[in-house]
N, C-alpha and C positions, 0 to 999 in steps of 0.2 A: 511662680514664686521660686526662688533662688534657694537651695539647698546648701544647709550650711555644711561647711570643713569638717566638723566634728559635731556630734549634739553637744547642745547644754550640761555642763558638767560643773561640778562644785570647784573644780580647780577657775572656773570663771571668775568667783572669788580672787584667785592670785590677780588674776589683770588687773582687777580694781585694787586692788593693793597696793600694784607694781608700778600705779600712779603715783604714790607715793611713798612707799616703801623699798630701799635697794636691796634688799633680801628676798622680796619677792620678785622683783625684776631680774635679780639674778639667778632665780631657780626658774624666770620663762627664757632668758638669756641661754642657760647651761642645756635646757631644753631642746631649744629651737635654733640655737647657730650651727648645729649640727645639721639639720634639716634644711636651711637655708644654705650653707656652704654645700651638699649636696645639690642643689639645685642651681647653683651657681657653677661647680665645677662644672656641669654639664654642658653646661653655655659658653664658658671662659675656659680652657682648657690648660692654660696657665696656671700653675698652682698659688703661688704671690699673688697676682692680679686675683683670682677668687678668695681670696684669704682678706685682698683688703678691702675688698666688695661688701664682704659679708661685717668686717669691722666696719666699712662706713653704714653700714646697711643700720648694724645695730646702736650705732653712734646717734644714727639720724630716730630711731627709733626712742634713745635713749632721750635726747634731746624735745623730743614734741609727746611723748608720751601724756604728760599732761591733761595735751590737748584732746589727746585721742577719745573721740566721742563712743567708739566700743564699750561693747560690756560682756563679750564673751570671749572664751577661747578662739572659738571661730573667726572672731571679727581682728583678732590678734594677730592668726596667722594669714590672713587672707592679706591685712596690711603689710605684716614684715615682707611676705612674697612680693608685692604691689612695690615695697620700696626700692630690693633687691633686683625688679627685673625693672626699673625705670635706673638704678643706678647700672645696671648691664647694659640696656642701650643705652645712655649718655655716653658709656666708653666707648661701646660697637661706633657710635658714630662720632667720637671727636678722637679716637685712637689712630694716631699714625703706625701700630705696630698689628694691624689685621691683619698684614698675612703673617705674619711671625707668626700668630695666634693659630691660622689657619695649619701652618705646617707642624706646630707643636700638637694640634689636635689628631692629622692624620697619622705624626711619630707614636700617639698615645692611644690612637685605636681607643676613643671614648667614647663613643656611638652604640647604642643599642639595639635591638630588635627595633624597628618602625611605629609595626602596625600588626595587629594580629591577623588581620587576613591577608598574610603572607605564611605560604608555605615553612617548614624547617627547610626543606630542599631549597628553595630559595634566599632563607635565611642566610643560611651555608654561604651561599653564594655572593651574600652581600660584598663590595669592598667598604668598609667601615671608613678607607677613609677620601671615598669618594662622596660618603654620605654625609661627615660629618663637612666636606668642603661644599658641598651640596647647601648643607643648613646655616653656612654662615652667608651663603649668596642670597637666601632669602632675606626679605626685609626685617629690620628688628621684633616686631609684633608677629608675624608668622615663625620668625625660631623661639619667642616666647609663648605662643600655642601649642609649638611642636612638641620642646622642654617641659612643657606641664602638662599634658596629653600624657606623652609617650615616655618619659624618662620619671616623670614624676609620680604619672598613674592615676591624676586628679581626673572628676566626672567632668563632664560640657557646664553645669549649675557651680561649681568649684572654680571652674579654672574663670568663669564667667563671673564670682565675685572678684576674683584677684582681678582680673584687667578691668574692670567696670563697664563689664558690655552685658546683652541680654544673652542663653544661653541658646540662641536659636542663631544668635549674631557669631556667636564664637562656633559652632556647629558648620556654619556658610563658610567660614574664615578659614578653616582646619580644614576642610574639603579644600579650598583652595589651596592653600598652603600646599596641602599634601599632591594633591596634584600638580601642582610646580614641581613639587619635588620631585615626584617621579616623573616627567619629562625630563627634567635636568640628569638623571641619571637613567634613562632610557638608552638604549643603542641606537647612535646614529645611522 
């Protein structure tokens, strides 16, 4: 069983509101585009292109809200993420300006620690923006494991509602993932 984002909390109430009320929608808005543009910068390292990721992100949210069959906090933010990283690869892959993106990332040094079992002494050692050209070469759903893993800090059952895989699925993927990765930035 899948472990939710956050427990049940009374602000769940807001979700169902923000169905139909713009007051409540604007206090999960004022909330969570915060959090979502966070998790977008990381990916897009372009500050405009994240900026208008996260406006289509909450547009498209604002737009089907409605429909949304949720009923909790949880189930809220796990979609908004689900929208934001399906609207980050659409761009990763109809973007003619990827390497722009790519050298804007290594100019911005936006890469973080990895992996915890990685030394500080290695840490040190990382080049940031080998790693971050490292994570755009991987395929879209492996830099969206990586992003939610590692920059985000979501569990295997977390990051496993956002993508809609099983948490055993996304545990196999992120070993992959991350093992590319470190090949790709191993010494020849």
């Amino acid at each position: 069983m899948n472990q939710p984002l956050f427990p049940s909390t009374p602000v769940d109430f807001t979700v169902q509101q923000a169905k139909s009320d713009r007051d409540a929608f604007a206090s999960l808005y004022l909330h969570f585009a915060p959090v979502i543009f966070q998790y977008v910068r990381r990916r897009i390292p372009d500050q405009s292109l994240a900026e208008d990721i996260v406006s289509d992100t909450f547009l498209s949210i604002a737009q089907h809200m409605r429909q949304f069959t949720g009923k909790s906090l949880a189930e809220f933010v796990a979609w908004a993420y689900r929208i934001a990283t399906n609207k980050i690869n659409a761009l990763v892959r109809k973007s003619s300006r990827r390497k722009e993106l790519l050298i804007a990332a290594a100019k911005d040094h936006t890469v973080l620690k990895l992996a915890g079992d990685e030394s500080d002494d290695d840490h040190d050692r990382l080049d940031f923006s080998a790693v971050q050209s490292a994570i755009l070469h991987l395929n879209p759903r492996q830099q969206s494991l990586i992003a939610l893993r590692y920059f985000e800090d979501l569990t295997h059952p977390q990051i496993a509602d956002i993508l809609n895989l099983k948490p055993g699925a996304v545990r196999v993927a992120l070993t992959r993932a991350l093992a590319k990765l470190r090949k790709m930035l191993s010494p020849a």
